[in-house]
C-alpha positions in Angstrom: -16.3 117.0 95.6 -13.2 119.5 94.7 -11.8 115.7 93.4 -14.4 114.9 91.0 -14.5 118.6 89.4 -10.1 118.2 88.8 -10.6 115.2 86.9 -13.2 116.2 85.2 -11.8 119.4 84.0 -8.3 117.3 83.2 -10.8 115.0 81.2 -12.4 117.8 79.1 -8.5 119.2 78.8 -7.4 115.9 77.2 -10.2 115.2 74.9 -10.3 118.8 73.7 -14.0 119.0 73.3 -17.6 118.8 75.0 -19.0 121.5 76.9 -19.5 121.5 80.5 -21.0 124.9 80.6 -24.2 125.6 79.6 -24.1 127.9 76.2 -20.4 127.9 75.7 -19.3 127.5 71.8 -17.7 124.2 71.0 -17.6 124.6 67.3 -13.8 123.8 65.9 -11.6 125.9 65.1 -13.0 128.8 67.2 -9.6 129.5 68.6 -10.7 129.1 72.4 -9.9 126.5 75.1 -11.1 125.7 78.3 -9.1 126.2 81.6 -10.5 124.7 85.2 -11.4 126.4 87.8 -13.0 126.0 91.2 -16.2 127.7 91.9 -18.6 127.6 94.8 -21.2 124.9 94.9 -24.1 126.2 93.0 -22.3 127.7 90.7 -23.5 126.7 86.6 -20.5 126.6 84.8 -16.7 125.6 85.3 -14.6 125.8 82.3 -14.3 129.8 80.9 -12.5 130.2 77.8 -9.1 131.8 78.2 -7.7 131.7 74.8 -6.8 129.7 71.7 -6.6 125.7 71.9 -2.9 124.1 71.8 -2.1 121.2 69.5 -3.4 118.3 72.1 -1.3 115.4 70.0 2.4 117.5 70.2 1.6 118.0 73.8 1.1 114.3 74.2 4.3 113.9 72.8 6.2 116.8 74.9 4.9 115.0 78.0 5.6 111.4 76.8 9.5 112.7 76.3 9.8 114.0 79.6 8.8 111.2 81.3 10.9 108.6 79.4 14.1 111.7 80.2 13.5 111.1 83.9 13.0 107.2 83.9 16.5 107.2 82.0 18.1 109.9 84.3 16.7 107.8 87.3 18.1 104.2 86.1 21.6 105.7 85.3 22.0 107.0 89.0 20.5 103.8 90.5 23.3 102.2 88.6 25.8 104.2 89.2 24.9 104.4 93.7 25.4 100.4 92.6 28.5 100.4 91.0 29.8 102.9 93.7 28.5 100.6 96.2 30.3 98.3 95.3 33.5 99.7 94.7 33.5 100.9 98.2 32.9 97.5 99.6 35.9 96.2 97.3 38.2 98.8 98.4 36.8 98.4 102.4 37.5 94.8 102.4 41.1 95.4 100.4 42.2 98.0 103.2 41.4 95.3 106.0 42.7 92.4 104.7 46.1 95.2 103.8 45.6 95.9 108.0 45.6 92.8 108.7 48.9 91.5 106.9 50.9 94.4 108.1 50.8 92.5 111.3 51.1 89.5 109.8 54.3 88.7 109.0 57.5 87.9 110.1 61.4 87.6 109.8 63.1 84.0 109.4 66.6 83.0 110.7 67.3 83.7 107.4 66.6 86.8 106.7 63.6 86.7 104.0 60.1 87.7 105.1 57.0 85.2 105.6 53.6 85.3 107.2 52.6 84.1 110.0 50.5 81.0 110.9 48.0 82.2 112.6 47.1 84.7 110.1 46.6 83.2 106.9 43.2 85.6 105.8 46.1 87.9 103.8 45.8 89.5 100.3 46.7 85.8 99.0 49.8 86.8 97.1 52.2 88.5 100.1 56.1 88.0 98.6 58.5 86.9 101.1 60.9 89.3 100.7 60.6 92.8 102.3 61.3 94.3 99.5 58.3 92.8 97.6 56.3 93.6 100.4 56.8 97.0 99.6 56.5 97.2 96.3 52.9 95.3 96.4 51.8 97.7 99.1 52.8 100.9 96.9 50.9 99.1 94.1 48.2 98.5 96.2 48.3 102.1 97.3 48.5 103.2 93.7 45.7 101.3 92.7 43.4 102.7 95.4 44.0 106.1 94.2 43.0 105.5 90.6 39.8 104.1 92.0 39.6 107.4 94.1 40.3 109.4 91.2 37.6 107.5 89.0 35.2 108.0 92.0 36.3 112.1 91.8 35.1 112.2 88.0 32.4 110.3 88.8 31.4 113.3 91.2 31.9 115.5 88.5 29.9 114.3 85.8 27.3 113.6 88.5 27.3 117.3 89.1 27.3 118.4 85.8 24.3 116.2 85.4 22.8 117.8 88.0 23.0 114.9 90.9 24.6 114.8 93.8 27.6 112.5 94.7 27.7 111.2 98.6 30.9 113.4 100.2 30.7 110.8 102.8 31.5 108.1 100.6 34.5 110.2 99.5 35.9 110.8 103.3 35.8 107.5 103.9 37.7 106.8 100.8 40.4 109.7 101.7 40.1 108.6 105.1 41.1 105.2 104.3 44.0 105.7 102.0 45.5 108.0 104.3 46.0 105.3 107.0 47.7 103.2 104.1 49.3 105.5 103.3 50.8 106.1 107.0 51.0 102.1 107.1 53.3 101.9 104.4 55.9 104.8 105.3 56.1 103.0 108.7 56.7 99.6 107.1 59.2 101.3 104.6 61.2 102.6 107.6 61.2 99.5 109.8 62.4 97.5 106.9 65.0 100.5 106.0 66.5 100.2 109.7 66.5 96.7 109.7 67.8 96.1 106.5 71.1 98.4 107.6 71.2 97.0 111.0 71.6 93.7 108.5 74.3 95.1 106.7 76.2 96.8 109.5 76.1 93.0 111.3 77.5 91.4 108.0 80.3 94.2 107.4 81.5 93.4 110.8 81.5 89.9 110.5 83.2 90.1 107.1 86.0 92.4 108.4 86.4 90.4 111.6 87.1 87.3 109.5 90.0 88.9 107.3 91.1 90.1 110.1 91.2 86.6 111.5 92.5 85.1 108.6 95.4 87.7 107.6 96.3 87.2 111.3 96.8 83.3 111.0 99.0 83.4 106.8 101.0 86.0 109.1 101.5 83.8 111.7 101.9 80.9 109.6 104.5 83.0 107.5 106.7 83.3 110.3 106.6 79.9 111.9 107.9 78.4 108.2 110.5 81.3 107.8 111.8 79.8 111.4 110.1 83.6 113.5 113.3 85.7 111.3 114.3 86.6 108.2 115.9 85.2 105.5 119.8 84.9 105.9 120.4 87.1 102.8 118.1 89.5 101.0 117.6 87.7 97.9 117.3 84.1 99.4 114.0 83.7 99.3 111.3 82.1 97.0 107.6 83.5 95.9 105.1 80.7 96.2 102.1 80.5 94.3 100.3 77.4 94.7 97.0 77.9 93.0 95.6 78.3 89.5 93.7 81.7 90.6 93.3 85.4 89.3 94.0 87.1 92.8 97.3 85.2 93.8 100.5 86.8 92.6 103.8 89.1 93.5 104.5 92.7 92.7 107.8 94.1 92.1 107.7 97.8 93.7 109.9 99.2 91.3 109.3 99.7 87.4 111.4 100.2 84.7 113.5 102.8 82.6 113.3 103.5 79.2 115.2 100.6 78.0 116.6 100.2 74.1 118.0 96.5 75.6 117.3 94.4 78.4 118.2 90.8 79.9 115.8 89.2 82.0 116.5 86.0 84.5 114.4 83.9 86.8 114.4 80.7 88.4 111.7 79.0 88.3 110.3 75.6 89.2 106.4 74.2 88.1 104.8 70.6 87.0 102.0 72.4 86.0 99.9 71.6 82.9 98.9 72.6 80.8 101.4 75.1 80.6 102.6 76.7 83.3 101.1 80.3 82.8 103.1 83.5 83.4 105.7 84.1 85.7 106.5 87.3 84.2 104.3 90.2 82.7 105.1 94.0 82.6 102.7 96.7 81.1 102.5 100.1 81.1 99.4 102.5 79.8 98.3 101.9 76.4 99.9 98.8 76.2 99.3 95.6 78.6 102.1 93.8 76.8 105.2 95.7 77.0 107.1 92.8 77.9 105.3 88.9 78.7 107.1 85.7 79.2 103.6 82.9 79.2 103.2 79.8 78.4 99.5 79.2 77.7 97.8 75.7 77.0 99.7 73.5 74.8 101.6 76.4 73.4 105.1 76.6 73.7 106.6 79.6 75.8 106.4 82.9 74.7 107.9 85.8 74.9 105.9 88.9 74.1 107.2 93.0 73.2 104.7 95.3 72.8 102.6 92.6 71.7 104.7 91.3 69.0 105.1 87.4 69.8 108.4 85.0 69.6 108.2 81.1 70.7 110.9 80.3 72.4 112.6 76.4 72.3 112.4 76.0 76.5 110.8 73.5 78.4 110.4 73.6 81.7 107.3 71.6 83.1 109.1 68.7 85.1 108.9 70.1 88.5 112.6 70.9 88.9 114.4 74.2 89.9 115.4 75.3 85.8 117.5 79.1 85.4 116.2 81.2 82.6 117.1 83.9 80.8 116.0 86.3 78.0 118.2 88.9 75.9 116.4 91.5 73.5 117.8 94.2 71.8 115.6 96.9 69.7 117.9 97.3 67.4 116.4 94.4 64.5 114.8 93.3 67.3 117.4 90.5 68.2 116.0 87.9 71.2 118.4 85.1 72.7 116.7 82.3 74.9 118.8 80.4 77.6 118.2 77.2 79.8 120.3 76.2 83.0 123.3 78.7 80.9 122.8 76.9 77.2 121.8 79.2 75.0 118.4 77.1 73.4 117.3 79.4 70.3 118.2 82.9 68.6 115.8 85.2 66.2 115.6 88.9 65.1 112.2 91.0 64.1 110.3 90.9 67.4 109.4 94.9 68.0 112.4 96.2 66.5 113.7 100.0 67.0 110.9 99.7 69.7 112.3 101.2 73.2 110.7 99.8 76.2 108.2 102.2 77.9 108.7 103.3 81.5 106.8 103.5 84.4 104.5 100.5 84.3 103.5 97.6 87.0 105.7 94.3 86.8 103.5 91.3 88.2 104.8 88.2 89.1 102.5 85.0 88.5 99.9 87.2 86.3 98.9 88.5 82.5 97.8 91.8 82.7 94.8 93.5 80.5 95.2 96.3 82.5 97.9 97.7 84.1 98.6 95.6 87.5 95.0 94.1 87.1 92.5 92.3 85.3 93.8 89.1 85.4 93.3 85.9 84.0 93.0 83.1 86.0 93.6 80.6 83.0 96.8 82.2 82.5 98.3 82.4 86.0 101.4 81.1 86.8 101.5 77.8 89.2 104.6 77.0 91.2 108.0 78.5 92.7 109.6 81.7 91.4 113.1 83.5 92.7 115.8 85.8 91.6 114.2 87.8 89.2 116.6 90.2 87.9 116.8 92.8 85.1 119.5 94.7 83.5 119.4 97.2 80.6 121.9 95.8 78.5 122.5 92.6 77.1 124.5 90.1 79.5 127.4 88.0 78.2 126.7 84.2 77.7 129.6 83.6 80.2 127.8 86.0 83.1 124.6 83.8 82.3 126.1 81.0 83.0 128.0 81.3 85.9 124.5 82.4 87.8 123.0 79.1 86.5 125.7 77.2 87.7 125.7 79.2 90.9 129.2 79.9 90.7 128.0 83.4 91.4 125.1 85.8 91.9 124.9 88.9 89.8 121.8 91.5 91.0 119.9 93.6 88.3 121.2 97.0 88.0 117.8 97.8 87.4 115.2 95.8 89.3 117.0 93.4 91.3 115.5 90.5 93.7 115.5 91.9 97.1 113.0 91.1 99.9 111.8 94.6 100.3 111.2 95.2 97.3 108.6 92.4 96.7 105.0 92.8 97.4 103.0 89.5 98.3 99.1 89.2 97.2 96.0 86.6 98.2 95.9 84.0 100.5 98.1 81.3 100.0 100.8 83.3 98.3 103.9 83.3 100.7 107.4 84.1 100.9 109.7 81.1 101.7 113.2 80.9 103.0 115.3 79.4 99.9 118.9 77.9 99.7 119.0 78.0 95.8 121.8 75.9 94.6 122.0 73.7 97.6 118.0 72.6 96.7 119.0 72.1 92.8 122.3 70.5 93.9 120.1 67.8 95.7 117.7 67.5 92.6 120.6 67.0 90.5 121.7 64.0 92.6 118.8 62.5 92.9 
């Protein structure tokens, strides 16, 4: 019974007129409205005026807002528990399968990283080097906190809208990343050990085979030079049998300040084309204080602080030839001789330009540095001995009586010795020599 009377009274509210109590005034615009009450049963009347009317259509309205408010407020959440259902699955499903591959690789002979077999339900795209590995697991990781930090805002515009946002959907989240994030230090340091127990290995083996090798040119050294020395200090040859940038001789000594200078070699190459440089000295600032090449199809040079003279030698027939060069800085006067002939004569190259000390003299090497950098295209190829310098220019007789070997004259400043010449790479050696009795027996021949 209390049923009916609500809905009746809500009826009489809604239609705004009628009378339900005997005698009440329902003429418009009296100002009064009717409010619902419950009375005992008996009772005559159930609506008492209380006061004046409201608009009936703007309260319609009012209410009609409201309600469409909530239904929008209620589909935006529902779609948003969705979306954050979802994510979770996603991110769930990417932290198993990223449990499951860190178990699911291994090392080859090789060294490089692959997966196993037997466990081929992986992220689809693990790299097979370590390194990768890692790189797509801190991505991985990265990417799982933007999601986390998108879920965060989430939260906080769910807040500020006045819903709630599941905290246990948020622990597991944290929960989750934290294990990766313990996976993927471990994996980092495993990898980190390995890889220098790796490098430690290959050190070792690499030192252990110079070793080896240095041990067996030193040992084949002294079975050629007969287990001794050589029977004088400056009988002895440099070899340099290779076309290469790290084969060549050092001299240990440098040179003076020098306003003249004669410079004297034999030498013996078939090498082509040209035969490269057998002599080079350079000092800082300048690589080519002093450079006897021959390059290509050029003809042999002779190079003074860079300033370049051709010189009328040939010597590319595989036989033991004696060479000499004169300068002078006064005019810059240059003399060129073969087996004691003088061969050609000029002035201007560097003149009243003294010759710089204290630089690196390499045998079988151009410099672009000082005692480095070298060219391999310009190395020298074949046999090299007696190189001597003096500061001062020698007379044509003195040449020639060392080509003829009628007698040997030493450098006064860097002279041929044994100890005094440095040997570099393998396959460079230095050979016992009997000079003129070897060119005595190519001149016969």
């Amino acid at each position: 019974m209390l049923f009916i009377l609500r809905l009746l009274c809500f009826y009489a509210l809604g239609l705004g007129y009628g009378k339900l109590v005997r005698g009440q005034d329902d003429t418009p615009g009296t100002g009064t409205r009717l409010l619902c009450r419950v009375i005992p049963v008996g009772a005559d009347t159930c609506l008492v005026p209380v006061g004046p009317e409201p608009n009936a259509a703007a309260q319609e309205e009012e209410l009609r807002n409201t309600v469409m408010q909530l239904r929008e407020t209620i589909l935006q959440q529902k779609e948003n528990i969705v979306n954050q259902l979802g994510t979770i699955n996603e991110l769930t499903a990417k932290l198993s399968l990223c449990e499951s591959a860190s178990d699911g690789g291994k090392y080859d002979n090789d060294g490089s990283w692959s997966k196993s077999k037997d466990n081929q339900n992986t992220m689809g795209d693990l790299p097979r080097d370590p390194n990768d590995t890692i790189d797509n697991l801190g991505k991985t990781m990265q990417s799982l906190k933007d999601r986390l930090e998108n879920l965060e805002q989430q939260q906080q515009r769910a807040n500020t809208s006045g819903t709630s946002f599941p905290s246990e959907l948020r622990d597991l989240l944290q929960s989750r990343l934290g294990d990766l994030e313990k996976q993927l230090l471990s994996k980092v340091n495993n990898l980190e050990e390995e890889k220098s127990l790796l490098y430690n290995e290959t050190a070792a083996h690499r030192q252990k085979t110079e070793s080896t090798l240095n041990s067996l040119l030193t040992r084949i050294n002294e079975l050629e030079k007969g287990g001794g020395g050589f029977k004088s200090p400056e009988q002895f040859k440099l070899v340099l049998p290779l076309r290469t940038n790290y084969l060549y001789g050092r001299m240990t000594k440098s040179l003076p300040e020098m306003y003249a200078f004669t410079l004297c070699m034999w030498l013996r190459s078939s090498a082509g084309p040209g035969i490269g440089t057998p002599f080079s000295y350079g000092v800082p600032g300048q690589a080519n204080e002093i450079v006897l090449i021959e390059w290509g199809n050029n003809p042999i040079e002779l190079l003074i602080n860079d300033k370049v003279a051709q010189l009328p030698l040939s010597v590319r027939d595989g036989r033991w030839h004696h060479i000499c060069i004169t300068w002078t800085t006064r005019d810059g006067l240059w003399e060129a001789y073969q087996d004691g002939q003088r061969l050609g004569a000029g002035d201007n190259l560097a003149p009243w330009h003294p010759i710089k000390p204290g630089g690196a003299i390499i045998l079988g090497q151009e410099q672009d540095i000082v005692g480095g950098r070298f060219d391999a295209t310009q190395a020298f190829v074949g046999e090299l001995s007696q190189v001597n310098i003096w500061d001062n220019v020698l007379k044509p007789s003195d040449i020639l009586t060392m080509a003829n070997c009628s007698s040997y004259t030493p450098g006064n400043v860097v002279s041929w010795l044994d100890s005094d010449v440095e040997v570099f790479g393998g396959g460079a050696a230095k050979l016992p020599l009997e000079l003129c009795q070897d060119r005595l027996s190519e001149t016969e021949s």
